[in-house]
mmJSON file of the N, C-alpha and C atoms, coordinates in Angstrom:
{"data_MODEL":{"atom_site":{
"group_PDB":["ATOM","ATOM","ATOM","ATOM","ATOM","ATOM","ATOM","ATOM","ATOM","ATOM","ATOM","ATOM","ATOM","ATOM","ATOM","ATOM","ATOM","ATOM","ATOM","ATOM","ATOM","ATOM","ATOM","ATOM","ATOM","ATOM","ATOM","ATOM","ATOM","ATOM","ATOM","ATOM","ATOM","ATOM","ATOM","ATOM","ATOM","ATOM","ATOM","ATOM","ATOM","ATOM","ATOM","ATOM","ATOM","ATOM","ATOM","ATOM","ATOM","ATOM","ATOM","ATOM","ATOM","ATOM","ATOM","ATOM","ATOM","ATOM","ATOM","ATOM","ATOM","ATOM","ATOM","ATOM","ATOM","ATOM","ATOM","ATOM","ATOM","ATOM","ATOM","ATOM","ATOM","ATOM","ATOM","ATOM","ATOM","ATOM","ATOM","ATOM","ATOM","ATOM","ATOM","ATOM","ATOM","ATOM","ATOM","ATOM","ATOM","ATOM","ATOM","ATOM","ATOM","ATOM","ATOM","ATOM","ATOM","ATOM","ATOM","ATOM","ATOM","ATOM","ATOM","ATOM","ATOM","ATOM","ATOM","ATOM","ATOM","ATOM","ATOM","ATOM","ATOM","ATOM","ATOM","ATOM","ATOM","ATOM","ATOM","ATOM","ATOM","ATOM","ATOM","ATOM","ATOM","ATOM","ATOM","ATOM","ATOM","ATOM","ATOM","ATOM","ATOM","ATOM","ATOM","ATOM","ATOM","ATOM","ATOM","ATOM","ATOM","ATOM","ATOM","ATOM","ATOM","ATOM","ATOM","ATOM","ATOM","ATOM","ATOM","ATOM","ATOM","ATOM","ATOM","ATOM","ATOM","ATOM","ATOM","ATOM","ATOM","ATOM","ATOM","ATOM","ATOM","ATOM","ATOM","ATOM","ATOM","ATOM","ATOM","ATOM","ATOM","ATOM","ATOM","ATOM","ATOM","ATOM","ATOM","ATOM","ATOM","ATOM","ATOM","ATOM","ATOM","ATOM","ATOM","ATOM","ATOM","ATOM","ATOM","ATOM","ATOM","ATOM","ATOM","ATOM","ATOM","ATOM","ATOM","ATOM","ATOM","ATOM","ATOM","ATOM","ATOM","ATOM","ATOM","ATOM","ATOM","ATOM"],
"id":[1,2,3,4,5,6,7,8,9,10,11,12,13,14,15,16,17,18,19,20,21,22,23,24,25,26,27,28,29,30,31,32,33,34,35,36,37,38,39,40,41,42,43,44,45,46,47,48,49,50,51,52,53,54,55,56,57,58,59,60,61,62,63,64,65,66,67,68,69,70,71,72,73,74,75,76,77,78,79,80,81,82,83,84,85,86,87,88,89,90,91,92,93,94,95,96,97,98,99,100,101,102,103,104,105,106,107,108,109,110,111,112,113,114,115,116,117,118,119,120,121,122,123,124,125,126,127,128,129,130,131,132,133,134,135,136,137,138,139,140,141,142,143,144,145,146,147,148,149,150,151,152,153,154,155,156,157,158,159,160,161,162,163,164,165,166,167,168,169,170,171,172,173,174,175,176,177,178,179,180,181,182,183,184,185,186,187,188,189,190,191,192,193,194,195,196,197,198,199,200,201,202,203,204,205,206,207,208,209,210],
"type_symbol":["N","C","C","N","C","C","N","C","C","N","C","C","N","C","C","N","C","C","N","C","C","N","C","C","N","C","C","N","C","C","N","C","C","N","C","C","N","C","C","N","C","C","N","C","C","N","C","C","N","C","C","N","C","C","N","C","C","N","C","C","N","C","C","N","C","C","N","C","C","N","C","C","N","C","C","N","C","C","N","C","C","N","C","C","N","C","C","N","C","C","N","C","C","N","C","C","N","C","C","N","C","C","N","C","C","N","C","C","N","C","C","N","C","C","N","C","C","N","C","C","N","C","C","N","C","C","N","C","C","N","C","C","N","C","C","N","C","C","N","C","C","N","C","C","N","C","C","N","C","C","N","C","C","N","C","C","N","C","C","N","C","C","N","C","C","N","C","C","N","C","C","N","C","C","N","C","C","N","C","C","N","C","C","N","C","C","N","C","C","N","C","C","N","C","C","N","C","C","N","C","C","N","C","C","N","C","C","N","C","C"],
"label_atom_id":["N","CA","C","N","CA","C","N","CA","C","N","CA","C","N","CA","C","N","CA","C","N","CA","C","N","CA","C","N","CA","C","N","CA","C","N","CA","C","N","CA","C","N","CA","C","N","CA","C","N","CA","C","N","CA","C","N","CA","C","N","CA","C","N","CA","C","N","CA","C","N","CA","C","N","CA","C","N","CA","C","N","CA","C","N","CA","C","N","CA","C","N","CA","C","N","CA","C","N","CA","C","N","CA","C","N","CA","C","N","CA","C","N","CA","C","N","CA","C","N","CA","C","N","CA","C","N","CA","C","N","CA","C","N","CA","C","N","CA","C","N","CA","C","N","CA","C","N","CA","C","N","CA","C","N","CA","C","N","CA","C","N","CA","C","N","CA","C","N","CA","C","N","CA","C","N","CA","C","N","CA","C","N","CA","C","N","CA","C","N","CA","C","N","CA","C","N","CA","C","N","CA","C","N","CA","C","N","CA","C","N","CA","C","N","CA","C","N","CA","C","N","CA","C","N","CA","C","N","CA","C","N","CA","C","N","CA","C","N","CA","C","N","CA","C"],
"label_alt_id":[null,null,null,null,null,null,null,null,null,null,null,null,null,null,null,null,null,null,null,null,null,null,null,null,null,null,null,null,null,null,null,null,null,null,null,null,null,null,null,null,null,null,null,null,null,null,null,null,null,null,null,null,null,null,null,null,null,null,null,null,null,null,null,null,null,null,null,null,null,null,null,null,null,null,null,null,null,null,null,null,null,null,null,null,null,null,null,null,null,null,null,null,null,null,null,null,null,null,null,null,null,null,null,null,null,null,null,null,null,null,null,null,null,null,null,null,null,null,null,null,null,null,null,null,null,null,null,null,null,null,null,null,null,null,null,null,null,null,null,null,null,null,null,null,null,null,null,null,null,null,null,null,null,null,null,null,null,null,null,null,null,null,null,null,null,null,null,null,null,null,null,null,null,null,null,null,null,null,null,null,null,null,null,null,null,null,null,null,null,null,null,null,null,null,null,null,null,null,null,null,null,null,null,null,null,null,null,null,null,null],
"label_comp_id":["UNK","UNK","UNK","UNK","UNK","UNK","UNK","UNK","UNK","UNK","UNK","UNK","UNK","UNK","UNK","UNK","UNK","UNK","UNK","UNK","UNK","UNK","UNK","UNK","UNK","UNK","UNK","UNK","UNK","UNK","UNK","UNK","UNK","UNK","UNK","UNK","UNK","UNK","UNK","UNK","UNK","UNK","UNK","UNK","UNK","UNK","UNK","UNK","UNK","UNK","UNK","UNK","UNK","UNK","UNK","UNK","UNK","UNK","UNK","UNK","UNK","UNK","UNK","UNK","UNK","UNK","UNK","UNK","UNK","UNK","UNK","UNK","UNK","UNK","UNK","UNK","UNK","UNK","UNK","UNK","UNK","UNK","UNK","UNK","UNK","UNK","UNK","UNK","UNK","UNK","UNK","UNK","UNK","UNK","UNK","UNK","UNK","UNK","UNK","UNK","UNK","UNK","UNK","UNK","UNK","UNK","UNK","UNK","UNK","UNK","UNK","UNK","UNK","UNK","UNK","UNK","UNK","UNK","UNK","UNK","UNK","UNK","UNK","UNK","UNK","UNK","UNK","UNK","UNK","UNK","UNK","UNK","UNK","UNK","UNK","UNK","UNK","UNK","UNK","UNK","UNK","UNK","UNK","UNK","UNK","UNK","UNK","UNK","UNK","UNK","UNK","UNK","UNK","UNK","UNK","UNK","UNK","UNK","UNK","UNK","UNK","UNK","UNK","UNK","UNK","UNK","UNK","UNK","UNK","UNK","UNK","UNK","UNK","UNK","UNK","UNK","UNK","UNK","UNK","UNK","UNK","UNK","UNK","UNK","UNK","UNK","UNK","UNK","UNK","UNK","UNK","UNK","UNK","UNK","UNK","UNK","UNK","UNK","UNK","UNK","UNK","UNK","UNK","UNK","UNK","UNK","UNK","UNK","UNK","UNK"],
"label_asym_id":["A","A","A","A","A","A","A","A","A","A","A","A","A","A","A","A","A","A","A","A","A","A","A","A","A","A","A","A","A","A","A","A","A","A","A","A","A","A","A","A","A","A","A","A","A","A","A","A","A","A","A","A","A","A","A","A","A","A","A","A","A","A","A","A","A","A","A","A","A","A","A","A","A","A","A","A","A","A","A","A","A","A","A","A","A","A","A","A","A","A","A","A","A","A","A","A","A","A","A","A","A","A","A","A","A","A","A","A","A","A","A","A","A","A","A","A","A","A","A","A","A","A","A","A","A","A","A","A","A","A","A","A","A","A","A","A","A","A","A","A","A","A","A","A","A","A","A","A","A","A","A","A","A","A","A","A","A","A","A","A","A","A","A","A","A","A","A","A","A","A","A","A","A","A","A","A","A","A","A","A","A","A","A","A","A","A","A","A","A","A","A","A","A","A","A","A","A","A","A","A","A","A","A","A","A","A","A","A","A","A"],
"label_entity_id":["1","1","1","1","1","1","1","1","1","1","1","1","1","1","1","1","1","1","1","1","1","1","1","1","1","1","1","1","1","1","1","1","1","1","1","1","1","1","1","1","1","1","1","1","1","1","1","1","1","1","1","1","1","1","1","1","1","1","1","1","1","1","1","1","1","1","1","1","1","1","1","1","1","1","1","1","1","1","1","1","1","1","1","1","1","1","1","1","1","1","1","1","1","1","1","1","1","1","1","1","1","1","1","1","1","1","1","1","1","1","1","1","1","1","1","1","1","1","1","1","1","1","1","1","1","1","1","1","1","1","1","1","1","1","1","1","1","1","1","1","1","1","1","1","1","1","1","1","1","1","1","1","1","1","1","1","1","1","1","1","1","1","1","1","1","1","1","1","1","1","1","1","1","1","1","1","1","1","1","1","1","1","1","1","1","1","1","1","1","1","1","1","1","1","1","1","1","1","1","1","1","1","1","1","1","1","1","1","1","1"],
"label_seq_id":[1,1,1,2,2,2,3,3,3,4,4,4,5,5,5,6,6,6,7,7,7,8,8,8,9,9,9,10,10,10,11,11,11,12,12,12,13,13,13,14,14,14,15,15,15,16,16,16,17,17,17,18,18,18,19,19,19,20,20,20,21,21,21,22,22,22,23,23,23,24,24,24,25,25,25,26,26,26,27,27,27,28,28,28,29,29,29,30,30,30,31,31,31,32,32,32,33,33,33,34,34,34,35,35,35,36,36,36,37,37,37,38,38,38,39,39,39,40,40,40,41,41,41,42,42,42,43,43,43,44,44,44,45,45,45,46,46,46,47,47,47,48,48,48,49,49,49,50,50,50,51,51,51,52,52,52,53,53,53,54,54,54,55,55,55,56,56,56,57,57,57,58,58,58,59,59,59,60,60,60,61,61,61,62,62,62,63,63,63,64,64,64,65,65,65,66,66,66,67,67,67,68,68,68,69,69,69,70,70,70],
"pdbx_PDB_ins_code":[null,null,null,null,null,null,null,null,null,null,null,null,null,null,null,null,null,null,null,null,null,null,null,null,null,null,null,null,null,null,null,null,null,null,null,null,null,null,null,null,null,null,null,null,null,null,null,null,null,null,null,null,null,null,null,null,null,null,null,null,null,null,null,null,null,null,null,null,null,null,null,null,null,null,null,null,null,null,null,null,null,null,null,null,null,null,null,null,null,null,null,null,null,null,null,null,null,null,null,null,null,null,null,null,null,null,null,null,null,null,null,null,null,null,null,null,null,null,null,null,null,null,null,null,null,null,null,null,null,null,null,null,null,null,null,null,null,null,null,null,null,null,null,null,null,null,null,null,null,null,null,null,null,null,null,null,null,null,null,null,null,null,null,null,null,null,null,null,null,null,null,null,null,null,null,null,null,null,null,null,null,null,null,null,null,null,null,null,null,null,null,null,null,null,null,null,null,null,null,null,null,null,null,null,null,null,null,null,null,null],
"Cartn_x":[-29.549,-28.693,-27.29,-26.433,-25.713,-25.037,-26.404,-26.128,-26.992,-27.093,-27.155,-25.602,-25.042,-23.714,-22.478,-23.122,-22.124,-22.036,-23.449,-23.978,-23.547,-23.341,-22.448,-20.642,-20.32,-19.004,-19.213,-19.635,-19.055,-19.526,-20.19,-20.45,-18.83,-18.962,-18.116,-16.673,-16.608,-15.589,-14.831,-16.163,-16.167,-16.233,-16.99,-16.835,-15.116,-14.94,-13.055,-12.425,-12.815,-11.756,-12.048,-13.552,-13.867,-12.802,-13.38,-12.137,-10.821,-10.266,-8.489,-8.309,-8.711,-8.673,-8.794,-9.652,-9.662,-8.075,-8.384,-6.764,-6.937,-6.781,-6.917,-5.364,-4.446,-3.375,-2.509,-3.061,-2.759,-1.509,-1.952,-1.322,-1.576,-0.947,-0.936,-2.126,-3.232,-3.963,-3.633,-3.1,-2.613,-1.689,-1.04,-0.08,-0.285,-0.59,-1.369,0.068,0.301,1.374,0.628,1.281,1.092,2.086,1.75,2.892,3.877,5.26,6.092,6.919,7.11,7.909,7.274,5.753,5.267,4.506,4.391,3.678,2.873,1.2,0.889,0.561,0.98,1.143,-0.015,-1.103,-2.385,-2.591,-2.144,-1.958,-1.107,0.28,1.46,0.944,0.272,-0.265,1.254,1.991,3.073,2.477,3.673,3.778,5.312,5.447,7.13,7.147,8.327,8.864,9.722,10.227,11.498,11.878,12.734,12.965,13.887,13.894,14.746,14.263,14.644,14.705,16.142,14.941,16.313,16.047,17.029,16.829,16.433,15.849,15.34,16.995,16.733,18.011,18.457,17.603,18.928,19.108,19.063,19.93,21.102,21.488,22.658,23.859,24.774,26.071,26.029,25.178,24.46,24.598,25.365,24.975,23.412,22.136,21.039,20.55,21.073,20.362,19.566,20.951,20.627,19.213,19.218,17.645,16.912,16.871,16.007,15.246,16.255,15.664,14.688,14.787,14.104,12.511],
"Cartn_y":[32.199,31.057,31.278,32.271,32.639,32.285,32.85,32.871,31.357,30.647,29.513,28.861,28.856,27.997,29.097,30.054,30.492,29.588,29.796,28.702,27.346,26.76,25.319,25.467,26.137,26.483,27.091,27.477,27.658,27.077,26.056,24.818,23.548,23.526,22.702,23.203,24.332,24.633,24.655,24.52,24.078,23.026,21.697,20.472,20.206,21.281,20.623,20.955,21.651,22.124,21.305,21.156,20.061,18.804,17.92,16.869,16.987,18.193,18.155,18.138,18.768,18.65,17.543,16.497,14.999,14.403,13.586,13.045,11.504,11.455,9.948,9.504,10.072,9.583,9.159,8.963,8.554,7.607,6.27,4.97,4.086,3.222,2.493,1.281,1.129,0.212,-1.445,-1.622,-2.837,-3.249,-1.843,-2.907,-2.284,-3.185,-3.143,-3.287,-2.112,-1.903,-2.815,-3.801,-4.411,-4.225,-3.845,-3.432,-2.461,-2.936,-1.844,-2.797,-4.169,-4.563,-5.874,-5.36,-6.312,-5.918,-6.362,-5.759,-6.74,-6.644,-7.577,-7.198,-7.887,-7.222,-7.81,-7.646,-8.184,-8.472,-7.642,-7.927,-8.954,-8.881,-9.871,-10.973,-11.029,-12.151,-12.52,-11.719,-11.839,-11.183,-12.007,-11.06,-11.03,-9.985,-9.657,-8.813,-9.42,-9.244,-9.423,-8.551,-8.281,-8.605,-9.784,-9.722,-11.466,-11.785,-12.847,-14.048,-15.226,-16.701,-17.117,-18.541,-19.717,-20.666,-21.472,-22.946,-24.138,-25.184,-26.499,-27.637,-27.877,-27.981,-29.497,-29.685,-30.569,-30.372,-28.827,-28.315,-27.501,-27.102,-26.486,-27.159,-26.362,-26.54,-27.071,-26.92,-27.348,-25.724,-25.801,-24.784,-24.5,-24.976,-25.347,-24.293,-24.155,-24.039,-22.652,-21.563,-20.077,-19.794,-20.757,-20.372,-20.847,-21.769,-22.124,-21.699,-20.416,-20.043,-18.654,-18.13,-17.141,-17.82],
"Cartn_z":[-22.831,-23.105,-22.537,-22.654,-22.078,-20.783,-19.847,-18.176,-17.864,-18.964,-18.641,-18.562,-19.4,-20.371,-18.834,-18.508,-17.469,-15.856,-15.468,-14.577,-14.69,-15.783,-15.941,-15.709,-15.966,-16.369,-14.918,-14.146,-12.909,-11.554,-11.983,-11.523,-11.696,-12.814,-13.23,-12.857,-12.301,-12.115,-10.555,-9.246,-8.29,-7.962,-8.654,-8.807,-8.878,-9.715,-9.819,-9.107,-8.291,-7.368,-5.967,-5.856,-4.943,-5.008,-6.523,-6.466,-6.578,-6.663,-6.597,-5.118,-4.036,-2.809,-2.359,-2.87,-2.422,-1.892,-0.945,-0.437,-1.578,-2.294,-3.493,-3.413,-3.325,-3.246,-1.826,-0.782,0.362,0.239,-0.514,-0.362,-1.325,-1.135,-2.138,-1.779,-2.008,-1.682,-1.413,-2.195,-2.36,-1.23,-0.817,0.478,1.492,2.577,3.889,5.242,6.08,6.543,8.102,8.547,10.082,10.991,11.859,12.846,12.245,12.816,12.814,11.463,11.304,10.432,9.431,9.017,8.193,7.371,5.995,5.27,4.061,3.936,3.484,1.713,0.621,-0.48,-1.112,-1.082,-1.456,-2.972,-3.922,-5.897,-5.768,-5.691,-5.005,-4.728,-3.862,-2.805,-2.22,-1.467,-0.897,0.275,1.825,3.598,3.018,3.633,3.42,5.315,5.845,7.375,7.496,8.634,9.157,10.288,10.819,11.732,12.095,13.069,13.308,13.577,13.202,13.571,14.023,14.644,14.319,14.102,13.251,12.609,13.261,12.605,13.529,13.646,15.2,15.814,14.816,14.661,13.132,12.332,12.363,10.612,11.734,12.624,13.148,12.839,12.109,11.43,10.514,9.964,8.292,7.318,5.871,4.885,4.964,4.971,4.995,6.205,6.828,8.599,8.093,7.623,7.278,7.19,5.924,4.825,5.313,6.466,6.819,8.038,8.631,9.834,9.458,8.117,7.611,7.725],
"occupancy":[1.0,1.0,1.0,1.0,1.0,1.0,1.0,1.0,1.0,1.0,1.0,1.0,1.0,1.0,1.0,1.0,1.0,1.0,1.0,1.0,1.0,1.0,1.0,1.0,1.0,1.0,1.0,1.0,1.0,1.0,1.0,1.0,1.0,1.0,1.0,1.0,1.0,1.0,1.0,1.0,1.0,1.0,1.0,1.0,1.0,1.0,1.0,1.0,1.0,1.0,1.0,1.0,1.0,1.0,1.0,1.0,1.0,1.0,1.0,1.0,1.0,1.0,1.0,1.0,1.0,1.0,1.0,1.0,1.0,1.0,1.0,1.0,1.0,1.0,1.0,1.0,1.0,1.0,1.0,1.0,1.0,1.0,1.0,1.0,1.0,1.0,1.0,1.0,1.0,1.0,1.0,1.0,1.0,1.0,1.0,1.0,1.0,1.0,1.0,1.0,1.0,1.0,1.0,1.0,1.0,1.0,1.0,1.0,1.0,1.0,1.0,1.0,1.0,1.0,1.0,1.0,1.0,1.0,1.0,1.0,1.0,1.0,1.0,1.0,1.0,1.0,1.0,1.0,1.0,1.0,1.0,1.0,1.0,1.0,1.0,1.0,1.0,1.0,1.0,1.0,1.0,1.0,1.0,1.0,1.0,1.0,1.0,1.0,1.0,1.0,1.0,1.0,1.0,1.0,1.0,1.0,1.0,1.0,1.0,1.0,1.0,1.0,1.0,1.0,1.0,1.0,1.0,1.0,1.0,1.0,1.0,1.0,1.0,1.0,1.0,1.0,1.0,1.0,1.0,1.0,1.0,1.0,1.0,1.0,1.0,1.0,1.0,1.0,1.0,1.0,1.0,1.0,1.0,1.0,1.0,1.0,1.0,1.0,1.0,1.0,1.0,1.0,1.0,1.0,1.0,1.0,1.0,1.0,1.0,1.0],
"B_iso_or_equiv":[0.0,0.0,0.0,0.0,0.0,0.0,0.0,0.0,0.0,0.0,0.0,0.0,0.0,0.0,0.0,0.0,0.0,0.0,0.0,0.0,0.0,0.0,0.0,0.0,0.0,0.0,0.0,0.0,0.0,0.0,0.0,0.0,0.0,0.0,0.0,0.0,0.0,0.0,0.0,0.0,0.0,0.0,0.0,0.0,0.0,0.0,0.0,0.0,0.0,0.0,0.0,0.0,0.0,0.0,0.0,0.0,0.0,0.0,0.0,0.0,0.0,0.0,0.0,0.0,0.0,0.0,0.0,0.0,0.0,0.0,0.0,0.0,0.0,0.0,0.0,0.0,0.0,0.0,0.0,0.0,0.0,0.0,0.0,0.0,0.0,0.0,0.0,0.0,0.0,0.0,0.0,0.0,0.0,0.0,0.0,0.0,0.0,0.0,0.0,0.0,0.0,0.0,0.0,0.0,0.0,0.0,0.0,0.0,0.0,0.0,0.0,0.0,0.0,0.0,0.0,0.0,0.0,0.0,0.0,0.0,0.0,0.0,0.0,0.0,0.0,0.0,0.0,0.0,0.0,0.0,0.0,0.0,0.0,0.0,0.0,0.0,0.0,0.0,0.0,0.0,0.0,0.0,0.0,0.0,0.0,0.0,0.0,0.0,0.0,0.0,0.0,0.0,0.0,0.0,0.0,0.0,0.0,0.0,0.0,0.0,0.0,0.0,0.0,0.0,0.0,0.0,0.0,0.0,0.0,0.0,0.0,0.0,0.0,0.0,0.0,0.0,0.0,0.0,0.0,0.0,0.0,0.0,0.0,0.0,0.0,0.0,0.0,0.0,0.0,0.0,0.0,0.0,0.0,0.0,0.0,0.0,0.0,0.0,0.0,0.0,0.0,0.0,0.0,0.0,0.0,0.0,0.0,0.0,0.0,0.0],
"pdbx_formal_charge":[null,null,null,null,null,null,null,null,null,null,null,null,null,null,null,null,null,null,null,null,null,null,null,null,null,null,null,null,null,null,null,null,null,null,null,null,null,null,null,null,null,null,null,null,null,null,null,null,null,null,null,null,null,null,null,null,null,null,null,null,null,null,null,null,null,null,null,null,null,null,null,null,null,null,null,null,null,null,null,null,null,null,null,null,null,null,null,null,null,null,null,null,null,null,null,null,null,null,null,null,null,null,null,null,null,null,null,null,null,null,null,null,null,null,null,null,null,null,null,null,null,null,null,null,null,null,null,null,null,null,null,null,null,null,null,null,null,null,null,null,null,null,null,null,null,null,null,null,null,null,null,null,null,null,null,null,null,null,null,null,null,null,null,null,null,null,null,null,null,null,null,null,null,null,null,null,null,null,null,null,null,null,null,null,null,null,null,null,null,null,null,null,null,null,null,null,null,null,null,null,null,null,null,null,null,null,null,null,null,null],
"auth_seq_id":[1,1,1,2,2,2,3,3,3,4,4,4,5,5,5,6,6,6,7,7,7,8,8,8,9,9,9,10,10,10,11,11,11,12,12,12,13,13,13,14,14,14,15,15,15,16,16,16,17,17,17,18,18,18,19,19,19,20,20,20,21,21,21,22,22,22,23,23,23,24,24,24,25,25,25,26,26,26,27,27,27,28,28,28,29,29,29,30,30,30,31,31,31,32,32,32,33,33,33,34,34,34,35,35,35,36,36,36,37,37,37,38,38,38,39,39,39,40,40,40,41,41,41,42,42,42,43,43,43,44,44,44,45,45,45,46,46,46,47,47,47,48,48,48,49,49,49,50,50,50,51,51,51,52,52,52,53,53,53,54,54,54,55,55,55,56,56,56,57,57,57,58,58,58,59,59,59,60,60,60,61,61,61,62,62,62,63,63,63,64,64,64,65,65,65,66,66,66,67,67,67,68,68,68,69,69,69,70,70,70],
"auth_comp_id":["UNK","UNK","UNK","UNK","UNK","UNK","UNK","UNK","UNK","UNK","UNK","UNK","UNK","UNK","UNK","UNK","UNK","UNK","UNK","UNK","UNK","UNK","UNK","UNK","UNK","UNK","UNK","UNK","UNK","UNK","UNK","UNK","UNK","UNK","UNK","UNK","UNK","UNK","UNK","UNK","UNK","UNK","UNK","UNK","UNK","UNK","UNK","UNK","UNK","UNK","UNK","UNK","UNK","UNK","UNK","UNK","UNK","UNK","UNK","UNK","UNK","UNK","UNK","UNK","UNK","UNK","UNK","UNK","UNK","UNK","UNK","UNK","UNK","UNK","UNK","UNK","UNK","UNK","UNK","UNK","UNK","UNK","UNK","UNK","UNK","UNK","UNK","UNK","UNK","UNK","UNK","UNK","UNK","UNK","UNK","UNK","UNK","UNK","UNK","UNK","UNK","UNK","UNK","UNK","UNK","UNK","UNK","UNK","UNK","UNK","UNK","UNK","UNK","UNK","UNK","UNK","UNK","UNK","UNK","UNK","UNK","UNK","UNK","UNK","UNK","UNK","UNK","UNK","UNK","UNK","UNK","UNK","UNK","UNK","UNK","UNK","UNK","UNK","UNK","UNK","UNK","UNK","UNK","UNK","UNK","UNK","UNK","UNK","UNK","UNK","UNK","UNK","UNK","UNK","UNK","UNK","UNK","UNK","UNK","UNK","UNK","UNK","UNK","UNK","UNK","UNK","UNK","UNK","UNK","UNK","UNK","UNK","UNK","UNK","UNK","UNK","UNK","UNK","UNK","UNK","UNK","UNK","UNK","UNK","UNK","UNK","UNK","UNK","UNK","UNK","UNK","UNK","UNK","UNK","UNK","UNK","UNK","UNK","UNK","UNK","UNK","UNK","UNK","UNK","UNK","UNK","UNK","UNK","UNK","UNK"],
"auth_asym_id":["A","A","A","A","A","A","A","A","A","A","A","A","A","A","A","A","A","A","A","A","A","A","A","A","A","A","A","A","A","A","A","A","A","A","A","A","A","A","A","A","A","A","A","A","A","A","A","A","A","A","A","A","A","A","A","A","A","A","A","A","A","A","A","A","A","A","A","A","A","A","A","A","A","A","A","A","A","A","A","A","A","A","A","A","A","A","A","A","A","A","A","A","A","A","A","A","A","A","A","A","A","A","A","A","A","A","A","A","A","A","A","A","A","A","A","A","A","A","A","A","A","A","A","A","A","A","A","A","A","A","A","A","A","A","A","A","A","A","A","A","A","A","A","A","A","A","A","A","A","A","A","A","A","A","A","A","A","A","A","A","A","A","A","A","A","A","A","A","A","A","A","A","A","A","A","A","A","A","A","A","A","A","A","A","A","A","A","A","A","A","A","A","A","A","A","A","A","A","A","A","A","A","A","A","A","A","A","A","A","A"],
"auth_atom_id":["N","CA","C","N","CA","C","N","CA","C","N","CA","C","N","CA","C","N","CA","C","N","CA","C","N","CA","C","N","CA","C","N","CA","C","N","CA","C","N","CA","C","N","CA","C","N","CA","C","N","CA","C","N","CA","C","N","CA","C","N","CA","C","N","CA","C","N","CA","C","N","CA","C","N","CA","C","N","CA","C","N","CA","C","N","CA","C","N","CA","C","N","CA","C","N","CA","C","N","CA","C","N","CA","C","N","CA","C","N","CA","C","N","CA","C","N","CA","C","N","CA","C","N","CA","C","N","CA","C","N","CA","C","N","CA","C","N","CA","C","N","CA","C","N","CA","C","N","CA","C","N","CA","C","N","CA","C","N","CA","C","N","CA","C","N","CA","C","N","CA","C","N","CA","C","N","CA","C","N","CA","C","N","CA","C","N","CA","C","N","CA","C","N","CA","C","N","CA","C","N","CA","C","N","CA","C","N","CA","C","N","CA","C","N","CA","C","N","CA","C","N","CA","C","N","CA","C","N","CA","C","N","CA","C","N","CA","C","N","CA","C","N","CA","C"],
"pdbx_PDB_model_num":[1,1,1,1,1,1,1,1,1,1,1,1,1,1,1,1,1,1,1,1,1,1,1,1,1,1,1,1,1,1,1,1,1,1,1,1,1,1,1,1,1,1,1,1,1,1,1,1,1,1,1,1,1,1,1,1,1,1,1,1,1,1,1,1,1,1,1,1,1,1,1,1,1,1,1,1,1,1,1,1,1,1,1,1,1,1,1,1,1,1,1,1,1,1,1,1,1,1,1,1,1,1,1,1,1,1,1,1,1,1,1,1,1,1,1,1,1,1,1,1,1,1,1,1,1,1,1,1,1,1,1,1,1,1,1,1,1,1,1,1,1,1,1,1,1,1,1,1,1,1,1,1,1,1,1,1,1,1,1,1,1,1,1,1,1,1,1,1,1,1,1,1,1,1,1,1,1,1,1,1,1,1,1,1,1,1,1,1,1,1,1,1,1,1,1,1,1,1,1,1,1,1,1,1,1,1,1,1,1,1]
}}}
């Protein structure tokens, strides 16, 4: 009974060391990196990006134009 209950216990003890070596913590699943400046937030259900516009030419010299070229 013994070198049975030993045989488990050192089983179980390579099993764990198997899964601590696992890479499980890579990333964050949920957010999906595109290109160099986009990122899609899938839980969120948000795209969040970086980068530049410009406004539709009848909002120029309008408070309005800013927000609207995002």
């Amino acid at each position: 009974m013994k070198t049975g209950l030993k045989h488990v216990w050192l089983i179980l003890f390579f099993v764990g060391i198997l899964l601590l070596n696992q890479p499980c913590w890579a990333q964050d699943p949920a957010l999906e990196q595109i290109g160099d400046y986009g990122t899609i937030d899938w839980v969120g259900q948000k795209v969040i990006a970086k980068g530049i516009g410009a406004p539709p030419e009848e909002a120029y010299g309008k408070p309005k134009a800013r927000p609207m070229a995002g």
